[in-house]
C-alpha positions as CSV (number, residue, x, y, z in Angstrom):
1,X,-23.1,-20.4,-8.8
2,X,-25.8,-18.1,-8.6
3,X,-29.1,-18.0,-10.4
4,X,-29.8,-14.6,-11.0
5,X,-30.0,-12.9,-13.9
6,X,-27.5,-10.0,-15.2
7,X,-26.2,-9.5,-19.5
8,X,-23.8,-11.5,-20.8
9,X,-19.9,-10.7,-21.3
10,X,-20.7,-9.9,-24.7
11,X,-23.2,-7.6,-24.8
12,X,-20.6,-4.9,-26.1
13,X,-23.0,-2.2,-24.8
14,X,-24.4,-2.9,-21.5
15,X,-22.0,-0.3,-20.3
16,X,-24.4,2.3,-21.7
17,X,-27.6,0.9,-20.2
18,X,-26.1,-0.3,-16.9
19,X,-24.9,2.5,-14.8
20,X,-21.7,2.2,-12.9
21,X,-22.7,1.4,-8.9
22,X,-20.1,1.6,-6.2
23,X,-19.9,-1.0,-3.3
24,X,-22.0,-0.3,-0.3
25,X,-20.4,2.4,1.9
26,X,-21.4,3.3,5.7
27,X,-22.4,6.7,6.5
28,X,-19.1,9.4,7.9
29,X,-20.6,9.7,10.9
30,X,-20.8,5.7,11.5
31,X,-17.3,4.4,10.1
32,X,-15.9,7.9,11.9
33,X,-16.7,5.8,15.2
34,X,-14.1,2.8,14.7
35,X,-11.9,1.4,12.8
36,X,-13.9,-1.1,10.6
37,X,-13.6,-1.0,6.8
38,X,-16.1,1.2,5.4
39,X,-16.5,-0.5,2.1
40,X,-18.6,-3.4,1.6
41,X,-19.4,-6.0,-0.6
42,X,-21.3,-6.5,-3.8
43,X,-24.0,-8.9,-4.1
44,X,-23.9,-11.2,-6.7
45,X,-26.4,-10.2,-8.9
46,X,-24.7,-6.5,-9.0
47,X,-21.1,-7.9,-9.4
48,X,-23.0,-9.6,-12.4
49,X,-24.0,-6.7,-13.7
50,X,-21.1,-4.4,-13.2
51,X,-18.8,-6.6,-14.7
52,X,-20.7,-7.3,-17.5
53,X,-20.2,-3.3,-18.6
54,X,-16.7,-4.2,-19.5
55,X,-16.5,-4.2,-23.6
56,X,-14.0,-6.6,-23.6
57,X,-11.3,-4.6,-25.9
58,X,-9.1,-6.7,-27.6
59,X,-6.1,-4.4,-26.9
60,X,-7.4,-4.3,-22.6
61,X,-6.0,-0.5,-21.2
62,X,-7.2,-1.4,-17.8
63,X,-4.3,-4.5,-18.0
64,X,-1.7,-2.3,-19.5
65,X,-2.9,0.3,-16.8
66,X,-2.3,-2.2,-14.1
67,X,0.9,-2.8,-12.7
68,X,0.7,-6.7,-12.8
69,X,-0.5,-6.2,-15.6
70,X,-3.4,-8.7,-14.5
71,X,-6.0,-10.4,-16.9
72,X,-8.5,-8.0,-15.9
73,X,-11.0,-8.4,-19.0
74,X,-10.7,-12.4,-18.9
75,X,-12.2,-12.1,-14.8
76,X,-15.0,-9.6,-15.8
77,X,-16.3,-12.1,-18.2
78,X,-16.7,-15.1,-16.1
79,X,-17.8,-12.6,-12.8
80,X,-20.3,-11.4,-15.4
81,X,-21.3,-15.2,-16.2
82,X,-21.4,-16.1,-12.6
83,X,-18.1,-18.2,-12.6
84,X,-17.1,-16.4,-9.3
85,X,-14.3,-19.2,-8.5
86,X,-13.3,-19.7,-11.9
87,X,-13.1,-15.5,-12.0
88,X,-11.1,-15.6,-9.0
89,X,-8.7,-18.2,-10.0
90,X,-7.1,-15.9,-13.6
91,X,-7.1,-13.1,-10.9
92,X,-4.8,-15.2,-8.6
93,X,-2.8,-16.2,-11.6
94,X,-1.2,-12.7,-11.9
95,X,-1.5,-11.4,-8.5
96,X,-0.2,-12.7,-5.0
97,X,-2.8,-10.5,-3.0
98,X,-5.4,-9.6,-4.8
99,X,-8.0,-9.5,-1.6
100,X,-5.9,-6.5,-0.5
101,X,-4.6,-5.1,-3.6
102,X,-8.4,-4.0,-4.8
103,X,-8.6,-2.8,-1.2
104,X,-5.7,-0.5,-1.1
105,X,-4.7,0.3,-4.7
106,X,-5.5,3.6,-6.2
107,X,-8.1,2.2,-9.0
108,X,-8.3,5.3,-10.6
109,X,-5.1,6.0,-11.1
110,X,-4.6,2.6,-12.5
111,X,-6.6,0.0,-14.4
112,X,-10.0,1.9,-13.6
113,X,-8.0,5.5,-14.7
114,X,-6.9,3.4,-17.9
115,X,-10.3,1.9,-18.9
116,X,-11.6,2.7,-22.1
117,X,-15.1,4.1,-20.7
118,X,-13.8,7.0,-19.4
119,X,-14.1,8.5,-22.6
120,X,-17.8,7.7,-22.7
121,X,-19.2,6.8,-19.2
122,X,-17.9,5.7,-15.8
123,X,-15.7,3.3,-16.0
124,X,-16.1,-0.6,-14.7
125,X,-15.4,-1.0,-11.2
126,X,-13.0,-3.2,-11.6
127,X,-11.7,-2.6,-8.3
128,X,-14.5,-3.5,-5.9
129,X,-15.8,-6.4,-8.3
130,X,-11.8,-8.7,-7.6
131,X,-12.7,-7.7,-4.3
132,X,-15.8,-9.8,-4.7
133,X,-14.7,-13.0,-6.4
134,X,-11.5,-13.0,-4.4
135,X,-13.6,-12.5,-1.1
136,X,-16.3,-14.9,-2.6
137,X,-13.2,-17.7,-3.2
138,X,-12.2,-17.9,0.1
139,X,-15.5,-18.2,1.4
140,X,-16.0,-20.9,-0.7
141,X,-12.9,-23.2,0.0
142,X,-11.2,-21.8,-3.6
143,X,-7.7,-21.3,-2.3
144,X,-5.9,-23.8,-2.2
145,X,-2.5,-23.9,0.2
146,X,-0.6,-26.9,0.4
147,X,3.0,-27.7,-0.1
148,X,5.0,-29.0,-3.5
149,X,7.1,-31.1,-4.0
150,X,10.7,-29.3,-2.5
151,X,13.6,-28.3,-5.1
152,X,16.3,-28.7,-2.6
153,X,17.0,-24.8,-2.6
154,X,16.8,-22.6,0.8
155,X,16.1,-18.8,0.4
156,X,15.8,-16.0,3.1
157,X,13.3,-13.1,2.7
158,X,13.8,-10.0,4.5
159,X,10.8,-8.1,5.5
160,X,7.2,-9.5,5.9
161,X,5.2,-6.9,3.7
162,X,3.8,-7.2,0.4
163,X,7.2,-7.5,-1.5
164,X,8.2,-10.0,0.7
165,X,5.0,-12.2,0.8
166,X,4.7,-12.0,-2.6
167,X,8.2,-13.2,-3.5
168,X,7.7,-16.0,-0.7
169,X,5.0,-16.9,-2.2
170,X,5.9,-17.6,-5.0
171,X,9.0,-19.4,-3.7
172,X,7.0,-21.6,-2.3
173,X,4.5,-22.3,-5.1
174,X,7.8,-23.0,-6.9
175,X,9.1,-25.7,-4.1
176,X,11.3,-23.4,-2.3
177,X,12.3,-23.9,1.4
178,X,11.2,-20.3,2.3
179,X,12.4,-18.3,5.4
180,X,11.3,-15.2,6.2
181,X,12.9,-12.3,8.2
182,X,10.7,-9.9,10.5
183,X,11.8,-7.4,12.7
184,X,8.6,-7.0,14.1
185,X,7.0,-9.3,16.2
186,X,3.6,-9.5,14.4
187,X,4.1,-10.1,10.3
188,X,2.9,-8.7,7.8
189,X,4.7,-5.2,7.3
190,X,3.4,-2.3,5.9
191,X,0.2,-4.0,5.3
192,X,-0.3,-4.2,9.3
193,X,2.3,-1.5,10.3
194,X,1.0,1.5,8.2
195,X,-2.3,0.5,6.3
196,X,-5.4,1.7,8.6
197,X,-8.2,-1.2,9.9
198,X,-10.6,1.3,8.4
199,X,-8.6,0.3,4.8
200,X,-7.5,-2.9,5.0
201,X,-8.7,-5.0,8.1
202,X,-5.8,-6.7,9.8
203,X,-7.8,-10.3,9.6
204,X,-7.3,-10.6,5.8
205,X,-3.3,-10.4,5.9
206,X,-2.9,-12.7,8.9
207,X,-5.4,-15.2,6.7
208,X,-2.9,-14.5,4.2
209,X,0.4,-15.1,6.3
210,X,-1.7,-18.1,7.8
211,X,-1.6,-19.2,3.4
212,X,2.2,-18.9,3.7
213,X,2.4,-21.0,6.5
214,X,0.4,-23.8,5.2
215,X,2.6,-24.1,1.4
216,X,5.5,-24.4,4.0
217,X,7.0,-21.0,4.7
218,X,8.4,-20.3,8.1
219,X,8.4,-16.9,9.9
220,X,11.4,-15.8,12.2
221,X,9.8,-12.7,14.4
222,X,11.5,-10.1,15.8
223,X,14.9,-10.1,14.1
224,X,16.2,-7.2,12.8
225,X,18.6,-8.4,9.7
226,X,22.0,-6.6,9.9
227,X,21.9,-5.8,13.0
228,X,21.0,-9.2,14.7
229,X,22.0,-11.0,11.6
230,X,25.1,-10.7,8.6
231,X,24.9,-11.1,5.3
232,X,27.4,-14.0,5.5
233,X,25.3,-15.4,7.8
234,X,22.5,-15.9,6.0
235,X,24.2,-16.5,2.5
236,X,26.4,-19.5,4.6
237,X,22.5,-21.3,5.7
238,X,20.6,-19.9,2.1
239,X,20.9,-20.2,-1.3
240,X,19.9,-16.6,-2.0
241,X,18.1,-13.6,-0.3
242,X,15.6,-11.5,-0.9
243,X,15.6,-7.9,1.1
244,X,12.3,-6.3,1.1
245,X,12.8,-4.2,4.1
246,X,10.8,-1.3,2.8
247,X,11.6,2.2,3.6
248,X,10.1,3.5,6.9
249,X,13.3,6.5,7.8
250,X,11.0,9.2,8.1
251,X,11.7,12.1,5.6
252,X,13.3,15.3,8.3
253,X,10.5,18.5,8.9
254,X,13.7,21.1,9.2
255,X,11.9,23.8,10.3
256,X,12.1,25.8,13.7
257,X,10.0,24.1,16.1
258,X,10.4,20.7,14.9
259,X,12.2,19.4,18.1
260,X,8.6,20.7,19.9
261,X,7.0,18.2,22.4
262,X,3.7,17.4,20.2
263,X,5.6,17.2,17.1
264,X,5.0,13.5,16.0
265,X,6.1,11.3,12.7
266,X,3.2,9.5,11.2
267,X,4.3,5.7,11.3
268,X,4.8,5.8,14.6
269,X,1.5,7.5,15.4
270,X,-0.6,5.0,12.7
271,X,1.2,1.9,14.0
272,X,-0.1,2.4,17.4
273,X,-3.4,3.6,16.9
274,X,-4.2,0.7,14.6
275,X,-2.6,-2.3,15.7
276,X,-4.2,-3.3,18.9
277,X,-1.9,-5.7,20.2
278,X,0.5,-6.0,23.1
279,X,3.7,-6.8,21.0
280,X,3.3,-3.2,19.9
281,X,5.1,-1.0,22.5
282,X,5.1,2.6,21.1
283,X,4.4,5.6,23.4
284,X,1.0,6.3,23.1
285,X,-0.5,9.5,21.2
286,X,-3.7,11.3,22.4
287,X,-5.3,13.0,19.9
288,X,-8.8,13.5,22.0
289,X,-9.9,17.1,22.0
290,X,-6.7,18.2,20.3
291,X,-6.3,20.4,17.0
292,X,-4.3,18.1,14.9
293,X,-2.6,19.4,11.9
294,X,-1.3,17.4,9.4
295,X,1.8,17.8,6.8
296,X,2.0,16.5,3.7
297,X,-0.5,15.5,0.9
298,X,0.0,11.7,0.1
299,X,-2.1,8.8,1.5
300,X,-0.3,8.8,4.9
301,X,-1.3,12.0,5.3
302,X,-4.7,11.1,4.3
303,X,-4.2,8.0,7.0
304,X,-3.4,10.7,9.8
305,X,-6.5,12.9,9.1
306,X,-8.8,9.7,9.5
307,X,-7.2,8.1,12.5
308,X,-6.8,11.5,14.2
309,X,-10.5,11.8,14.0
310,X,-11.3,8.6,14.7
311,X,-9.1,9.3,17.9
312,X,-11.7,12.0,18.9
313,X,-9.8,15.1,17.5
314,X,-11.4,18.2,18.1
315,X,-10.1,19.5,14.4
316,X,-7.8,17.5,11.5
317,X,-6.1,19.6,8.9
318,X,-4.2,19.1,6.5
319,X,-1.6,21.5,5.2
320,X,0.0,21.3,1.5
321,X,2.0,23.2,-0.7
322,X,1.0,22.3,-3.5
323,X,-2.5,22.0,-4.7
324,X,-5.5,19.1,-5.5
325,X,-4.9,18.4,-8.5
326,X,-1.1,18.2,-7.6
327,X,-1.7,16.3,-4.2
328,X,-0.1,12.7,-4.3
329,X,-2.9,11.2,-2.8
330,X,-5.4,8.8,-3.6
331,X,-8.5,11.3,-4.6
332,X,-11.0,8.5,-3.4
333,X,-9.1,8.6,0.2
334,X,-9.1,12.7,-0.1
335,X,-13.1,12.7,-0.8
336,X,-13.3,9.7,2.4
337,X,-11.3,12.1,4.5
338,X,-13.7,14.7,3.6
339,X,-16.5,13.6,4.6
340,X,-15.1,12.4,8.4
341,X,-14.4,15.8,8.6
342,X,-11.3,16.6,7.7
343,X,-9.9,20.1,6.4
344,X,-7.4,20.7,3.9
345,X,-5.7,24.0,3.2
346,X,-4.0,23.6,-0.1
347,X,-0.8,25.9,-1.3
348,X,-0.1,26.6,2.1
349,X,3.6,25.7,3.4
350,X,4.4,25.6,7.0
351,X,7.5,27.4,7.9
352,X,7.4,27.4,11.5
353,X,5.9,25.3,14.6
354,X,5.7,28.2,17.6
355,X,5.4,27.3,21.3
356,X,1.9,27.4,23.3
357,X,1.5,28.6,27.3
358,X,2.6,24.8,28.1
359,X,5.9,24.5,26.0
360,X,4.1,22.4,23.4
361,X,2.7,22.7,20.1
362,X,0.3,26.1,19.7
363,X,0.6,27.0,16.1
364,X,2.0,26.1,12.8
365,X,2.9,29.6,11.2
366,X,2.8,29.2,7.5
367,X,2.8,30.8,4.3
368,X,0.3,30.7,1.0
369,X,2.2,29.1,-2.4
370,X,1.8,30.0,-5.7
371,X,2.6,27.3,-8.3
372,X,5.3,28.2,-10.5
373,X,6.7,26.2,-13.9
374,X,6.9,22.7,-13.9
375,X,9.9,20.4,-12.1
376,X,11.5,17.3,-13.4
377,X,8.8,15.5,-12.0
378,X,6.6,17.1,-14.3
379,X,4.5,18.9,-11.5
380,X,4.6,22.3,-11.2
381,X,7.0,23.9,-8.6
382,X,4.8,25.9,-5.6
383,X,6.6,29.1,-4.4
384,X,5.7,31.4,-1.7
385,X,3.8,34.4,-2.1
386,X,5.5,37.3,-0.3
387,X,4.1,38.8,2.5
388,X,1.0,36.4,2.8
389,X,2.2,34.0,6.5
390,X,-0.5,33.7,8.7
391,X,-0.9,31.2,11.8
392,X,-3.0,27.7,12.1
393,X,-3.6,27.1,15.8
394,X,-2.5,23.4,16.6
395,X,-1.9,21.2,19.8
396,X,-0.2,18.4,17.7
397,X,1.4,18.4,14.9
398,X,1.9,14.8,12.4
399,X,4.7,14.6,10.2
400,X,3.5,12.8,7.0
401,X,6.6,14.3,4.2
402,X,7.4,10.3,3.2
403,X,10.0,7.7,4.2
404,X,13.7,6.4,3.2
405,X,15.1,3.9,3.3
406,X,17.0,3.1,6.6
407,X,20.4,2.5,6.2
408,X,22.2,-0.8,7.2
409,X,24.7,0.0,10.3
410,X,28.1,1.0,8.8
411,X,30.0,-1.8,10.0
412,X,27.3,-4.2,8.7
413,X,28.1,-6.3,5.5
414,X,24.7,-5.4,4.4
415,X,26.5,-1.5,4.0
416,X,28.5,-2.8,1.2
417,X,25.9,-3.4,-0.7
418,X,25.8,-1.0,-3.6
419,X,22.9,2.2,-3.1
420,X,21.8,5.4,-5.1
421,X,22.6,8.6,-4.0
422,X,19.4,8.8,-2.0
423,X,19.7,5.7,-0.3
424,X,17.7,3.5,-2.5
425,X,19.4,-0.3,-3.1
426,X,20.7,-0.8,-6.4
427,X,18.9,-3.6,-8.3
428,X,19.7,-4.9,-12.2
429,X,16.3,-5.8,-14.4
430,X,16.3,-9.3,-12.0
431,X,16.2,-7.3,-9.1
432,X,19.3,-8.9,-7.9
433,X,21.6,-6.4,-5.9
434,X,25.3,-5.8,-6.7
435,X,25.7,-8.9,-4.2
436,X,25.3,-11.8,-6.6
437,X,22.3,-14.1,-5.1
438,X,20.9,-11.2,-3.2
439,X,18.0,-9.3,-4.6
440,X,15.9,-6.8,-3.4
441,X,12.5,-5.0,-4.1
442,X,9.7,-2.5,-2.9
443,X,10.1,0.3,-1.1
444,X,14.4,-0.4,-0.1
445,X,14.6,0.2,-3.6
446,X,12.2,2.8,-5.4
447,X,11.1,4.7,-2.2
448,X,8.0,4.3,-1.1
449,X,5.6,3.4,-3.2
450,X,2.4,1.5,-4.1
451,X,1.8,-1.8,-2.4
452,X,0.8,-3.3,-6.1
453,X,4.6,-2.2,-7.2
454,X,6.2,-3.9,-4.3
455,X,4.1,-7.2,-5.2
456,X,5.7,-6.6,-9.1
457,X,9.0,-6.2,-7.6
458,X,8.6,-9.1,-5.4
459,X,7.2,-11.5,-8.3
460,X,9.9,-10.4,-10.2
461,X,12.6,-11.1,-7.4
462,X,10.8,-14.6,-7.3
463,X,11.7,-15.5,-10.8
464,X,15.1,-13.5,-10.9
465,X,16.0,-16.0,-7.8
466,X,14.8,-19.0,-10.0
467,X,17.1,-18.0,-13.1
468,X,20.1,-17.7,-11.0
469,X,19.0,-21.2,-9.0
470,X,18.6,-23.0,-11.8
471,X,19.3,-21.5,-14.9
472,X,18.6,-24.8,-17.4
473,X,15.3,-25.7,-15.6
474,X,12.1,-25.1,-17.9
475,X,10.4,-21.9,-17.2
């Protein structure tokens, strides 16, 4: 597939005579202009190479490290031979989306935080080099999309994002007569819905969606499942159900001033600054000129700090309580933010939004933390420091504390379905609710979360579903 040259998989110690290079990046001040991925591609004599520093352990960390626990060591080596289709094809074997998961997922908190090398060297970007040879596959006509044979089984999926899609698609691979539910009218969920262009450009989830559609998989748009649609319903016309409705029930900022004009939760503000389309009909949100502060330290804070700019924000900050090396985040998206210009005030704690002249936002008064002893998470608990408030000017204010899940309506059947304390669906190790033949994954069920958990859950649900289907049918 290519003729250049680059080591072999088994040169065991390229890794220490081949430096780790990352993908090709545009410069702040460019990508800080639009919305446009900033990452780009490898070319294939450096994928070569940087996949040919993995040692190829017998006992992979990077695999244990990864969610999916995907056959990252068995890719490396045929990317590092030049088998780029071939490479692509064990990567797909594990992984539903693997074009957008080595876009989105936090690497370095996963397979490229487990990887051996870290001990010695950089580790292998494993990351940017699925990104190639699942980029490189579709190019090349190496994903394949048609129908099976049918099973005779019908199941509904609730919810278009990466749980769902995942789960459909693997339904469908299976010969399942797929439905799925949306209650927007563009699919594709949190992947469209939440995930900036600048991360993950909408184009490669509708391709995806467009996948679905071809192995057979319809799409119902704008329905909102228990409210427009019971339970019964759906379990009268399916054979089972899958809800992955996700969790978008914005987490409450109950502090005074937090009924102030200017005051703004970030889903809302994301979806309609990055999904350019007329079906989308959210109040707009000017940033332009405006001193944006933003609370919260995860990636959707992170999210909010990039699109304000990108909006022409005079200022972005970001105010947390706890601090770095206790912020949620992805640290790659913290250093990106950084260098758009973005401003973080760490162990800082708003405790008040005050009034301007106009009856708006004018500033967020808050106070400086001090980390005390460790919670049950296992990070340590911030506490104010008396005596030390102190004001942040601001004309707008983004609310990025996290999500819940949204509750059914009360007199919906969906309401009966069992819940933990904090909202969550209840799920046994199938994933299957306390609804026999319902099931349920991603963010409805452990809060919100990684897009690369939701796609576990969702496989998961996939073969839960096929157990309870057909329980004698080989596996």
């Amino acid at each position: 597939m290519t003729s250049s040259k680059a080591p072999g998989p088994n040169a065991k110690h390229s890794w220490s005579t081949i430096a780790r290079v990352g993908p090709p990046k545009r410069s702040a001040q460019e990508r800080a202009a639009d919305f446009a991925e900033i990452y780009g591609s490898y070319d294939e004599a450096t994928v070569r190479e940087q996949a040919s520093r993995c040692i190829q352990c017998p006992d992979a960390l990077c695999a244990q490290g990864c969610p999916l626990s995907n056959r990252i060591p068995e890719w490396l080596a045929l990317a590092a031979a030049g088998q780029f289709l071939e490479a692509a094809a064990v990567s797909r074997a594990t992984s539903n989306m693997p074009e957008i998961c080595s876009r989105v997922c936090p690497q370095e908190k996963l397979c490229e935080g487990a990887c051996i090398l870290n001990s010695k060297a950089d580790p292998v970007a494993i990351g940017s080099i699925e990104r190639f040879i699942n980029d490189y596959a579709f190019a090349h006509g190496g994903v394949e999309a048609t129908p099976v044979m049918p099973n005779g089984f019908r199941v509904a999926v609730i919810g278009s994002g990466p749980g769902g899609i995942a789960c459909a698609d693997e339904l469908a691979q299976a010969g399942y007569d797929v439905t799925v539910f949306e209650a927007m009218l563009i699919p594709g969920g949190l992947l469209v819905n939440g995930i900036p262009a600048f991360k993950l450009e909408k184009h490669l989830v509708e391709r995806r969606i467009d996948l679905l559609v071809k192995r057979g998989v319809k799409f119902q748009l704008g329905v909102r499942v228990g409210w427009d649609l019971s339970l019964a319903h759906l379990r009268r016309d399916f054979d089972a159900v899958f809800l992955g409705v996700g969790a978008q029930r914005p987490k409450a900022l109950d502090i005074p001033g937090g009924n102030l004009a200017g005051v703004v939760d970030a889903l809302p503000f994301l979806i309609q600054k990055n999904v350019d389309s007329p079906l989308v009909d959210l109040p707009v949100v000017d940033v332009a000129g405006k001193r944006v502060a933003v609370l919260g330290g995860g990636d959707t804070a992170m999210d909010c700090l990039r699109t304000a700019l990108r909006g022409g924000a005079s200022e972005a900050r970001c105010l947390y309580r706890r601090d770095l090396a206790n912020m949620p985040g992805s640290r790659k998206e913290y250093a990106n933010a950084t260098e758009e210009g973005a401003q973080f005030e760490f162990l800082t704690n708003p405790i008040e939004i005050r009034p301007g002249p106009s009856g708006g936002v004018g500033e967020v008064r808050c106070v400086r933390m001090e980390l005390g002893a460790a919670d049950a998470s296992g990070r340590r608990k911030p506490r104010p420091v008396p005596g030390s408030e102190y004001a942040v000017p601001a004309d707008l204010v983004l609310v990025a504390y996290g999500f819940d899940p949204v509750p059914f309506p009360a007199g919906s059947d969906f309401a009966a379905l069992a819940v933990e304390d904090w909202g969550a669906l209840r799920v046994d190790r199938n994933q299957m609710t306390s609804e026999s033949g319902v099931f349920a994954g991603g963010d409805s069920v452990r809060g919100p979360s990684l897009v690369v958990h939701a796609v576990r859950d969702g496989r998961r649900a996939a073969q839960g579903i096929h157990r309870f289907l057909q329980p004698t049918a080989p596996r």
